[in-house]
DODRENMAR-165747 format. One record per residue (C-alpha): chain; residue number from 1; x, y, z. Coordinates in steps of 0.5 Angstrom, whole numbers, plus 500, padded with zeros to 3 digits. Example, Ala and Ser with C-alpha at 12.3 -4.5 7.8 and 13.67 -1.06 7.14 Angstrom:
DODRENMAR-165747
r ch->A, i->1, X->525, Y->491, Z->516;
r ch->A, i->2, X->527, Y->498, Z->514;
This chain:
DODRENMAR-165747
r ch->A, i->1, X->675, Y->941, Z->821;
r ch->A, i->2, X->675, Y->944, Z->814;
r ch->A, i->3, X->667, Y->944, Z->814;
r ch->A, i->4, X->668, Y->950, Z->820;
r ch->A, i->5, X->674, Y->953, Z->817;
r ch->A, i->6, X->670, Y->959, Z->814;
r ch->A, i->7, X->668, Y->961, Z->821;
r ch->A, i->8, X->676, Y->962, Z->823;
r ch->A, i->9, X->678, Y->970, Z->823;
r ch->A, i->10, X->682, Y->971, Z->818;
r ch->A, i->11, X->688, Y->975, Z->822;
r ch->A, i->12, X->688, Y->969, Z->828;
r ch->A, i->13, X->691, Y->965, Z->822;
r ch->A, i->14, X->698, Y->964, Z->823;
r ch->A, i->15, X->702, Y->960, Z->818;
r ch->A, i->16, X->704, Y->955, Z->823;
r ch->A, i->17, X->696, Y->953, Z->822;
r ch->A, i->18, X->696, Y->954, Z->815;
r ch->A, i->19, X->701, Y->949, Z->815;
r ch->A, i->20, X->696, Y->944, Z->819;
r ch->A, i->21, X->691, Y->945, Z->815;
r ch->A, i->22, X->694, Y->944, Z->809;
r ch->A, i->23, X->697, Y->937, Z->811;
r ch->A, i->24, X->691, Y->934, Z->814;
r ch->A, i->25, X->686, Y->936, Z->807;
r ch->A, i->26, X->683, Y->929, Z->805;
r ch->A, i->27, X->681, Y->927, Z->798;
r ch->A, i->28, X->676, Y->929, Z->794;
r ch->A, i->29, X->674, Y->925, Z->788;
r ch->A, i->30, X->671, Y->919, Z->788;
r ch->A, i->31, X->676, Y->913, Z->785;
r ch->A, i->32, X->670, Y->912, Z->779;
r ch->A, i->33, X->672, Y->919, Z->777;
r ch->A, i->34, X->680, Y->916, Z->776;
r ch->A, i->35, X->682, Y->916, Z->769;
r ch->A, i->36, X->686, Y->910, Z->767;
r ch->A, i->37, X->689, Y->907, Z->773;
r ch->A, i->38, X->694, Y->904, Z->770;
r ch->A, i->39, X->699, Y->909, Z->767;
r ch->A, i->40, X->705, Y->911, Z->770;
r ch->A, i->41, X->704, Y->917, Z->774;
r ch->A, i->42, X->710, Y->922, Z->775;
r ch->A, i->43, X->711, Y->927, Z->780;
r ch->A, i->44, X->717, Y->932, Z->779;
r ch->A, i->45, X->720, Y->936, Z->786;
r ch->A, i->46, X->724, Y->940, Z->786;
r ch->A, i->47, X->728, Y->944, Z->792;
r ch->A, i->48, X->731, Y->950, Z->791;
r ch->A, i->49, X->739, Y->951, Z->794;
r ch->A, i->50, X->738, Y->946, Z->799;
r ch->A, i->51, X->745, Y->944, Z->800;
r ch->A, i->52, X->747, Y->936, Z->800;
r ch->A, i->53, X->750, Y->937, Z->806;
r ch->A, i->54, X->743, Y->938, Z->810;
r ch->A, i->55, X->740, Y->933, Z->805;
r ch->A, i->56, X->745, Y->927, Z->808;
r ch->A, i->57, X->748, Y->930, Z->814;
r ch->A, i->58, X->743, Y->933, Z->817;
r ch->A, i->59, X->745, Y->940, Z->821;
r ch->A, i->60, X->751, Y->943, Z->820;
r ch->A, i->61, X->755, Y->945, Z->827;
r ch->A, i->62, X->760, Y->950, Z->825;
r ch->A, i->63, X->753, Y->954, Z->822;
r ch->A, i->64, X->749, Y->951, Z->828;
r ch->A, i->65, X->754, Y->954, Z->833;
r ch->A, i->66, X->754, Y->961, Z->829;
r ch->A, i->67, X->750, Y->967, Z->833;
r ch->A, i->68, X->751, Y->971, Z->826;
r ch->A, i->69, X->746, Y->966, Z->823;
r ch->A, i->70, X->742, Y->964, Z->829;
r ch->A, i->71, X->737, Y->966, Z->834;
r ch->A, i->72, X->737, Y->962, Z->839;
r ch->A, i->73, X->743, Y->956, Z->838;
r ch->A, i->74, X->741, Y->953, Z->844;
r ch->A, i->75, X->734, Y->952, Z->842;
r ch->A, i->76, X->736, Y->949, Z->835;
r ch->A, i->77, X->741, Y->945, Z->839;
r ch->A, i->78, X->737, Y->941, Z->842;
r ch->A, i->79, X->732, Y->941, Z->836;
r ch->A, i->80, X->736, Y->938, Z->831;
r ch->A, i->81, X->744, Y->938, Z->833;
r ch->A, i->82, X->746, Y->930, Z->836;
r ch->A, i->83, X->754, Y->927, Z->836;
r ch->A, i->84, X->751, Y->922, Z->832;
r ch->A, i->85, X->750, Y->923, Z->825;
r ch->A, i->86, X->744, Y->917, Z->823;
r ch->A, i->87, X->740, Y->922, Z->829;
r ch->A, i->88, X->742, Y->928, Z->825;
r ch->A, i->89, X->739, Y->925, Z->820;
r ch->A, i->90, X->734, Y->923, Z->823;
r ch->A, i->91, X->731, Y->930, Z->826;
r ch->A, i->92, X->732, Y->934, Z->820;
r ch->A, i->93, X->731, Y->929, Z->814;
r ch->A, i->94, X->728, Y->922, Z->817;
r ch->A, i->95, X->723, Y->921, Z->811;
r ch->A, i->96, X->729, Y->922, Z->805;
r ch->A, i->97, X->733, Y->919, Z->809;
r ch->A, i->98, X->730, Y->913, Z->812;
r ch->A, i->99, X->723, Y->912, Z->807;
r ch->A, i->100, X->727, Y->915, Z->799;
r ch->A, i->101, X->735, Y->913, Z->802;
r ch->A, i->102, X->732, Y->905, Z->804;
r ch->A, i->103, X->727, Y->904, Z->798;
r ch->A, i->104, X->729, Y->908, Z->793;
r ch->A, i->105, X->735, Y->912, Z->791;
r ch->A, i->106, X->739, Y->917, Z->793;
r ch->A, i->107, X->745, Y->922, Z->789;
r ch->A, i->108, X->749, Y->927, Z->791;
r ch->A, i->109, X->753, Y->925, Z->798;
r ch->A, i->110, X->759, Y->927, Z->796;
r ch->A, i->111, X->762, Y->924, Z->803;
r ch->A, i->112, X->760, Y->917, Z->801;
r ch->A, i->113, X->763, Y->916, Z->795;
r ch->A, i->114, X->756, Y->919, Z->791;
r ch->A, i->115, X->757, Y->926, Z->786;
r ch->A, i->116, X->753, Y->930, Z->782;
r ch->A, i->117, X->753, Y->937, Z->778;
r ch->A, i->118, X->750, Y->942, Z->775;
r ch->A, i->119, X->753, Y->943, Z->768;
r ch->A, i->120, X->752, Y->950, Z->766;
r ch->A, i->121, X->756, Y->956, Z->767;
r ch->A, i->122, X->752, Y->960, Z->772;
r ch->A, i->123, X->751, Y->956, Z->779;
r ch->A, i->124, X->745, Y->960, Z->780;
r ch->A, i->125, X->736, Y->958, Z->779;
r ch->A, i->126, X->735, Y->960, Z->772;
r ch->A, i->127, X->740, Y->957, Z->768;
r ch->A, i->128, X->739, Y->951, Z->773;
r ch->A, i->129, X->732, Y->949, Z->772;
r ch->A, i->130, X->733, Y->950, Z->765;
r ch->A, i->131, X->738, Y->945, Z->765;
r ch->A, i->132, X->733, Y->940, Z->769;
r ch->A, i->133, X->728, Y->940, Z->764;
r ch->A, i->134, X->731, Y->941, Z->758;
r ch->A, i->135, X->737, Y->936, Z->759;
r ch->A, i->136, X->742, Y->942, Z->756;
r ch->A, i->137, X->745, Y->947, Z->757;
r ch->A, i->138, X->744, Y->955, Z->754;
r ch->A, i->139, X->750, Y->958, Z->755;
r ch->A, i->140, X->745, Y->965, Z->753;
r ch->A, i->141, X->742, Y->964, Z->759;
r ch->A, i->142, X->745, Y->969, Z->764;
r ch->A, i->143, X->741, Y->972, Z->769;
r ch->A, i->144, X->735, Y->970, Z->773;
r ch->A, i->145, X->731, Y->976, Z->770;
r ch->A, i->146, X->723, Y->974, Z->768;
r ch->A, i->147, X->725, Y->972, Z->761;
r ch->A, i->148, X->721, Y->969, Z->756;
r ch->A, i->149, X->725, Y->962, Z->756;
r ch->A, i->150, X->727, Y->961, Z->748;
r ch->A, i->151, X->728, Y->953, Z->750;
r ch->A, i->152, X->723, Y->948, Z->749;
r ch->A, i->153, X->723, Y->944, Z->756;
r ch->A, i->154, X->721, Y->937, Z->756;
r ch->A, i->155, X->715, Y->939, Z->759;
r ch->A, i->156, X->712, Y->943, Z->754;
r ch->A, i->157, X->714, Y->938, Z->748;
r ch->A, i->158, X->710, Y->932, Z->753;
r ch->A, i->159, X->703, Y->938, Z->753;
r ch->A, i->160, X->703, Y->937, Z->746;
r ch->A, i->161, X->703, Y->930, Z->745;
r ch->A, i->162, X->697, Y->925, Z->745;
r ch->A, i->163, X->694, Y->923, Z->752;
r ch->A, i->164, X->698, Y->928, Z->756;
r ch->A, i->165, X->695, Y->935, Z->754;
r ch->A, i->166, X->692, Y->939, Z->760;
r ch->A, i->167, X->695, Y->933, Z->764;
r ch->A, i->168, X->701, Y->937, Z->766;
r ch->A, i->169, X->701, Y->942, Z->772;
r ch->A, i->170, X->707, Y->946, Z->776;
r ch->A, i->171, X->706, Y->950, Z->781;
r ch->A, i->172, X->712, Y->954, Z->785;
r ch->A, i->173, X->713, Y->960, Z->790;
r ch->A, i->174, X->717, Y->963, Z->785;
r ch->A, i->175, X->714, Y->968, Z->780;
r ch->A, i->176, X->720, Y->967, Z->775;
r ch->A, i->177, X->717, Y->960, Z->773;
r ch->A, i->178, X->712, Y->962, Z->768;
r ch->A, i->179, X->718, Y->965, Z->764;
r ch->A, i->180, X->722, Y->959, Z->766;
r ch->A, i->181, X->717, Y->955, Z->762;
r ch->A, i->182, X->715, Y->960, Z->758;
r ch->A, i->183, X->707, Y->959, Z->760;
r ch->A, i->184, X->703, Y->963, Z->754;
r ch->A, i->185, X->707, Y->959, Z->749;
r ch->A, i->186, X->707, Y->952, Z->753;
r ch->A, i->187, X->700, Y->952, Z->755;
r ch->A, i->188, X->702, Y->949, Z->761;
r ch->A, i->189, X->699, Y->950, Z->767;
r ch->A, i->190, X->702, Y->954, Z->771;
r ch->A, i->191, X->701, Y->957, Z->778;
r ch->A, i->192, X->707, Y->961, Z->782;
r ch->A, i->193, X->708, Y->967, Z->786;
r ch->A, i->194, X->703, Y->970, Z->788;
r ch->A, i->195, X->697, Y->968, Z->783;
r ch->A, i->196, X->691, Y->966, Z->786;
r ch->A, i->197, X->689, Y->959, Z->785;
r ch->A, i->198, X->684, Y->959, Z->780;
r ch->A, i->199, X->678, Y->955, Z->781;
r ch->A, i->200, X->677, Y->948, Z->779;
r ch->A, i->201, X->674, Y->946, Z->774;
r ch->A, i->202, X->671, Y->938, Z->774;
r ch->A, i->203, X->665, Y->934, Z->772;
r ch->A, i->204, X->664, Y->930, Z->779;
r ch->A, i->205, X->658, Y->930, Z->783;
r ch->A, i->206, X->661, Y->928, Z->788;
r ch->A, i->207, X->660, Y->934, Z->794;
r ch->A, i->208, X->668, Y->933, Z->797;
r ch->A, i->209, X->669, Y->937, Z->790;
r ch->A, i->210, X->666, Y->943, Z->792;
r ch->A, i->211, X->669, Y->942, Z->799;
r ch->A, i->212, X->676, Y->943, Z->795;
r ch->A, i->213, X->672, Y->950, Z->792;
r ch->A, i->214, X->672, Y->953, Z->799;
r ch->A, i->215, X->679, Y->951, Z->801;
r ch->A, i->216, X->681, Y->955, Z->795;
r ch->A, i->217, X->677, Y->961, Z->796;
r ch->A, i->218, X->681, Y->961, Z->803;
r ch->A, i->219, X->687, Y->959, Z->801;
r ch->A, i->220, X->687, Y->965, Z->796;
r ch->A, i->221, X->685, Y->969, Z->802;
r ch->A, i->222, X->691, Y->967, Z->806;
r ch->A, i->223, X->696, Y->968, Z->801;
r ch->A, i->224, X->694, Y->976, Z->801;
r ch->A, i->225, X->693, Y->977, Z->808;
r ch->A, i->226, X->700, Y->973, Z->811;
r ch->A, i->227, X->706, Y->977, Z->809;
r ch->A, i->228, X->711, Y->974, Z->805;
r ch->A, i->229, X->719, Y->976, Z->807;
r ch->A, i->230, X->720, Y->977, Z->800;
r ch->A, i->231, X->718, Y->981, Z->794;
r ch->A, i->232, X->717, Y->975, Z->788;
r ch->A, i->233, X->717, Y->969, Z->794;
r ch->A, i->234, X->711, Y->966, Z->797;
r ch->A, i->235, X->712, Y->961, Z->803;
r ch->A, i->236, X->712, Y->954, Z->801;
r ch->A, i->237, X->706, Y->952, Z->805;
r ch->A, i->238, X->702, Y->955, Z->800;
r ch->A, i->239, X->704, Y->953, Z->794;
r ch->A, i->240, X->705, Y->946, Z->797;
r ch->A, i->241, X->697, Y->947, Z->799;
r ch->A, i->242, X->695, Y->949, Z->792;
r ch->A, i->243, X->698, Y->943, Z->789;
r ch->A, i->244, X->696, Y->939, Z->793;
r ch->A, i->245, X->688, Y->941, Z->792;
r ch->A, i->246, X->690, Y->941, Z->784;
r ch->A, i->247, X->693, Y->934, Z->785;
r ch->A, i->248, X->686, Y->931, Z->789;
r ch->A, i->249, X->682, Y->934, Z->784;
r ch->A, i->250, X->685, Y->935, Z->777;
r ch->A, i->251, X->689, Y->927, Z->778;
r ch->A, i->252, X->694, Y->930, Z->772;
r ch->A, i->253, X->699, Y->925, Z->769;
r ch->A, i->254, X->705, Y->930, Z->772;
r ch->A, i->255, X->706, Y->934, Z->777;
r ch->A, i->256, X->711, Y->939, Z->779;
r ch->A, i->257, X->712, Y->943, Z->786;
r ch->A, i->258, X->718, Y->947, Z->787;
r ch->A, i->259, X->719, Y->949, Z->794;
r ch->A, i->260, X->724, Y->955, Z->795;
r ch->A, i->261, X->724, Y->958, Z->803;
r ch->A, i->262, X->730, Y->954, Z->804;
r ch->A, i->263, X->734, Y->958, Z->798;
r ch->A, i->264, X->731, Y->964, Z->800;
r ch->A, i->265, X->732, Y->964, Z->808;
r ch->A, i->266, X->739, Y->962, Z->806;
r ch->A, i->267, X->740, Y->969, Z->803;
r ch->A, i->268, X->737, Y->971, Z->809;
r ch->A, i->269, X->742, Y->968, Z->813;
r ch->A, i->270, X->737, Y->965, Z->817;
r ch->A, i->271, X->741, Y->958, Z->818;
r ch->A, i->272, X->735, Y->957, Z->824;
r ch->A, i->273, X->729, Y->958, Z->819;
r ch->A, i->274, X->734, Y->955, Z->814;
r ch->A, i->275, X->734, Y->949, Z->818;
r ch->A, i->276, X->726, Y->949, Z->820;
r ch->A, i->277, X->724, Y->950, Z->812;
r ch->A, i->278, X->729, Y->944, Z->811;
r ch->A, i->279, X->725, Y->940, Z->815;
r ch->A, i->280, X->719, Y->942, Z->814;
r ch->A, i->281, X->720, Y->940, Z->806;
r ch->A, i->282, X->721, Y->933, Z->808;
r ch->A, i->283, X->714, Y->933, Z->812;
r ch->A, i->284, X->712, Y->935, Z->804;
r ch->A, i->285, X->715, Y->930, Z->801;
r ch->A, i->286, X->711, Y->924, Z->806;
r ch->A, i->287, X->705, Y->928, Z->806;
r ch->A, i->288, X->705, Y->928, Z->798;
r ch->A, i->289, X->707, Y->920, Z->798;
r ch->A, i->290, X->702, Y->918, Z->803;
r ch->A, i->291, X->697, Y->922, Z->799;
r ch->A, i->292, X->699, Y->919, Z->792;
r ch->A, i->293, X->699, Y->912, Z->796;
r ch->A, i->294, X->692, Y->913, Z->798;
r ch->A, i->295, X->689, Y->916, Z->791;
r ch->A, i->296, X->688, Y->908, Z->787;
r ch->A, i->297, X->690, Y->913, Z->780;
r ch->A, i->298, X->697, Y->913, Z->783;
r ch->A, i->299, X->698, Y->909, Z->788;
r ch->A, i->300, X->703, Y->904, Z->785;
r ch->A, i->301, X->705, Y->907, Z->779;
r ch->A, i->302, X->707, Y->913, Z->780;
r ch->A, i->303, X->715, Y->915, Z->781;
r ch->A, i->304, X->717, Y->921, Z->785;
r ch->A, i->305, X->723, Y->925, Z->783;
r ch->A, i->306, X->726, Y->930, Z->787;
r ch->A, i->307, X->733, Y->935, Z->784;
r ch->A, i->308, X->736, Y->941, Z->787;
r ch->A, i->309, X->738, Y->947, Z->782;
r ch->A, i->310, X->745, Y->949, Z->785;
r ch->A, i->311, X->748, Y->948, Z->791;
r ch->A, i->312, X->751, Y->953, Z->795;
r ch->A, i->313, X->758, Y->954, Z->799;
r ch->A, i->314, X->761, Y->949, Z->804;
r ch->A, i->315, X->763, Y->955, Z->810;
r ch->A, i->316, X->760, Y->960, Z->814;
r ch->A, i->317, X->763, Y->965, Z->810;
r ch->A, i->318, X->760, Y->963, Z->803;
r ch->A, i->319, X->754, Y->958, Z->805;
r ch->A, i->320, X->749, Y->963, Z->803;
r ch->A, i->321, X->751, Y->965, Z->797;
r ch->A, i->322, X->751, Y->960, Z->790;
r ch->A, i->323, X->755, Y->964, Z->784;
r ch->A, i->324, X->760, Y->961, Z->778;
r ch->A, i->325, X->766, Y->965, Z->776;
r ch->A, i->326, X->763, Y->967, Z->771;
r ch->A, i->327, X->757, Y->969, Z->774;
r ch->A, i->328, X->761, Y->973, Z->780;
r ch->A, i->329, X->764, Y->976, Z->773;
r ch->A, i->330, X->759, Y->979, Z->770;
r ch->A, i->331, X->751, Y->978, Z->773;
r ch->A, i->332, X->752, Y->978, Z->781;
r ch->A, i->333, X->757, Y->982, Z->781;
r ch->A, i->334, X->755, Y->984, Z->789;
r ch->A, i->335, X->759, Y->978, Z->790;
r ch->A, i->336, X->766, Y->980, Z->788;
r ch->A, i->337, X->769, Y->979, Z->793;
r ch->A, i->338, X->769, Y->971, Z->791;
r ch->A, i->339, X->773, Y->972, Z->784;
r ch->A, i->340, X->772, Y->964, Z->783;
r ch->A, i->341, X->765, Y->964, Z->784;
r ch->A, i->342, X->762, Y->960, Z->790;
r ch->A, i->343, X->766, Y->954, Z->791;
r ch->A, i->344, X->762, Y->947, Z->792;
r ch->A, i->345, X->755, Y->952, Z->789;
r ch->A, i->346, X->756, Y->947, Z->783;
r ch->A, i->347, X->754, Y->941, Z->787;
r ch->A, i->348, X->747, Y->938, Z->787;
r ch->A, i->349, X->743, Y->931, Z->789;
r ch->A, i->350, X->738, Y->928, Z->787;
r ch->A, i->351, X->733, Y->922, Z->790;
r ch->A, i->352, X->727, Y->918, Z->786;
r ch->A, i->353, X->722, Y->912, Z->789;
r ch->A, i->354, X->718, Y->909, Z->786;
r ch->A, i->355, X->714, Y->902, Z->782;
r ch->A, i->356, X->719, Y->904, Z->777;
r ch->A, i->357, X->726, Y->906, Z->782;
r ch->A, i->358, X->731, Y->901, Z->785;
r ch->A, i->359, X->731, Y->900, Z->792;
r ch->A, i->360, X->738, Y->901, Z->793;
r ch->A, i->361, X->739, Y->906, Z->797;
r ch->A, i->362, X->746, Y->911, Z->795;
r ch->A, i->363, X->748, Y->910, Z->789;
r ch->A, i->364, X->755, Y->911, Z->789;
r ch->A, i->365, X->759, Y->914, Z->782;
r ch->A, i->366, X->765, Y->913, Z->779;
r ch->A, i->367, X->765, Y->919, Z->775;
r ch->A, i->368, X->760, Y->926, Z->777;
r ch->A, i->369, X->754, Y->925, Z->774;
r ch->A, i->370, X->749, Y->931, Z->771;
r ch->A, i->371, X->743, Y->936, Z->772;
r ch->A, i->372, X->742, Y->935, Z->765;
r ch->A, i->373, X->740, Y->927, Z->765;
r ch->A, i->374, X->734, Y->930, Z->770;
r ch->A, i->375, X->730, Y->930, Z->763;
r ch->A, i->376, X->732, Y->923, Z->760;
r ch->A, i->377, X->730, Y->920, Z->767;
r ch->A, i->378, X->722, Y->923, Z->768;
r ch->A, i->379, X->721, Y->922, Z->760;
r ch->A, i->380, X->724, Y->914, Z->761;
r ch->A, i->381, X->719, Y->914, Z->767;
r ch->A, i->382, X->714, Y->915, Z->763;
r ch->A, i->383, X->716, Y->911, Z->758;
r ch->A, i->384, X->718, Y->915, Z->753;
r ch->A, i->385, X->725, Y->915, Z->750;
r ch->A, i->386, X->728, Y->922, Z->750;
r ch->A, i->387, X->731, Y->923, Z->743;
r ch->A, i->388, X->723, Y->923, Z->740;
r ch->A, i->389, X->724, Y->929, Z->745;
r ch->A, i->390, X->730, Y->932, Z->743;
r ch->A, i->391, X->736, Y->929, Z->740;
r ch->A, i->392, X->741, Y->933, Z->744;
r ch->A, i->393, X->739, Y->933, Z->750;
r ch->A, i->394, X->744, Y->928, Z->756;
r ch->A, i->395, X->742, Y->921, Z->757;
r ch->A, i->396, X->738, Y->918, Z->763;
r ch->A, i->397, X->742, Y->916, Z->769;
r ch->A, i->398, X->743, Y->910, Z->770;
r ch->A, i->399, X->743, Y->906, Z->777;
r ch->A, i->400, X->736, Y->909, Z->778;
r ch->A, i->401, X->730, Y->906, Z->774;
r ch->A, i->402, X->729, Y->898, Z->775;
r ch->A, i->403, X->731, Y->894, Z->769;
């Protein structure tokens, strides 16, 4: 299919296809091209204001049932909604639930005895993926602004260390993750936005390489032409597609891909968008493991970790929004009308499989565990004691990585 897909006009592309089409791109490069098979893999996930409830529970029905927030209720009905919970489950998150939650380990469901939060003050993205890669909290970051972030991330440090410069990419929908990472002085490779996919650069002869040229080419174009929703977001398919290109040819030790329409239809108040955007992120999540598992550079030794920044509100009055007190306070000041912030926006869950992961399913807490001890876990995964990073940042989650 890929060999005629320049003969396709351009505007009959729909994103539906787009998504096809990106889910079905085969490998290209050879395993002689693999560099050292044998060290450990990471790929980081992470899921914006995806909330535990979806996560675990699959649709909400006093959200399901709501004209306010969707179209056509009978339809999404009879798509998602089932009196069964395992069947809710099943049809929204089966992969997460069924694959991670049985042969993994999953965080967050907090109506099974199973806790987890964000630790800073904001409950909102900025401060919140700063605390996922730098094991702290920056009481100093208050805002979403696109500003150079003062804070060294765990994967800036790791850029600099033997062995792994220039074997580290992210890419994200969001055109604030260059800030987030702080891009010019990281050096980390970063594609987010709306920025086109450079070109990839590689030594192989292997023809499959230039195939992924020409993938890229249309990508680039696609994304130009398909209209986005929103002004500093790109649709997850894209930036899901350029990662995965990136993956296939590059083969970096980390990886990391932020998907976002979730958080962003929710804004929306589109809980039927919300609910296909949910779906369509777990159809992701076993693509990327399918595709790890047929690569002999990652098959078997690479762990997959996945986190959301924040949470959201537990009601139909609040679930769309995400906000501290704090936050109400001073820097989203549209939501005044909640003086103590979004109640439960604080509430975050996590999942991870792997050679180096339990296969234990929930891990149920006895006390809440923290955003901050992300950071700690991915560098263990790595084999890489998190105080050679930084001394301060939180210790890593225990119950999760194999003895």
């Amino acid at each position: 299919m890929m060999q005629n897909v320049t003969l396709v006009s351009m505007k009959n592309i729909t994103p539906v296809i787009l998504i096809c089409l990106l889910c079905s791109l085969a490998p290209v490069i050879s395993a002689a091209e693999l560099i050292n098979t044998k060290t450990p893999k990471l790929v980081i996930v992470t899921i914006d204001g995806l909330r535990w409830q979806e996560a675990f529970g699959g649709a909400d029905e006093k959200l399901l049932n709501n004209k306010d927030f969707v179209s056509n209720i009978d339809n999404l009905t009879a798509r998602f909604w089932n009196t069964d919970k395992q069947e809710r489950k099943n049809r929204l998150m089966p992969f997460l639930n069924n694959v991670i939650g049985k042969n993994g380990v999953i965080i967050g469901d907090r109506n099974n005895d199973s806790e987890m939060s964000l630790t800073n003050k904001q409950h909102f993205s900025f401060p919140g993926y700063n605390e996922i890669f730098t094991g702290k909290v920056d009481d100093n970051l208050t805002s979403n602004a696109k500003i150079l972030n003062p804070n060294i991330t765990f994967l800036e440090w790791l850029n600099k260390q033997v062995g792994f410069e220039n074997e580290i990419a992210i890419f994200s929908g969001w055109d604030v993750f260059p800030f987030i990472f702080n891009r010019e002085r990281s050096g980390l490779f970063i594609n987010a936005g709306f920025e086109n996919m450079p070109l990839l650069e590689t030594h192989s002869q292997n023809p499959k390489a230039q195939d992924a040229a020409a993938q890229i080419k249309l990508m680039n174009q696609l994304q130009a032409e398909i209209p986005s929703p929103w002004e500093t977001v790109r649709h997850d398919a894209l930036t899901y597609g350029f990662a995965k290109l990136y993956l296939q040819v590059k083969q970096p030790k980390v990886l990391v891909i932020n998907l976002g329409e979730t958080d962003d239809f929710a804004h929306d108040g589109k809980y039927d968008a919300y609910l296909d955007s949910a779906k369509q992120t777990d159809d992701y999540l076993r693509d990327l493991w399918t595709t790890l598992q047929n690569m002999p550079a990652y098959k078997n030794n690479t762990n997959m970790i996945i986190i959301t920044d924040h949470g959201r509100g537990n009601d139909a009055i609040d679930w769309r929004h995400h906000a501290s007190k704090q936050a109400v306070q001073n820097y989203m000041t549209a939501l005044s009308d909640f003086e103590g912030g979004i109640v439960g926006s604080e509430h975050i869950w996590f999942a991870a499989m792997g050679p180096n992961i339990k296969s234990q399913g929930l891990l149920k807490t006895t006390t809440e565990l923290s955003q901050t001890q992300f950071a700690a876990t991915a560098l263990a995964l790595l084999g890489i004691e998190v105080s050679l990073y930084d001394v301060a940042a939180a210790s890593a989650l225990k119950g999760v990585i194999s003895e």
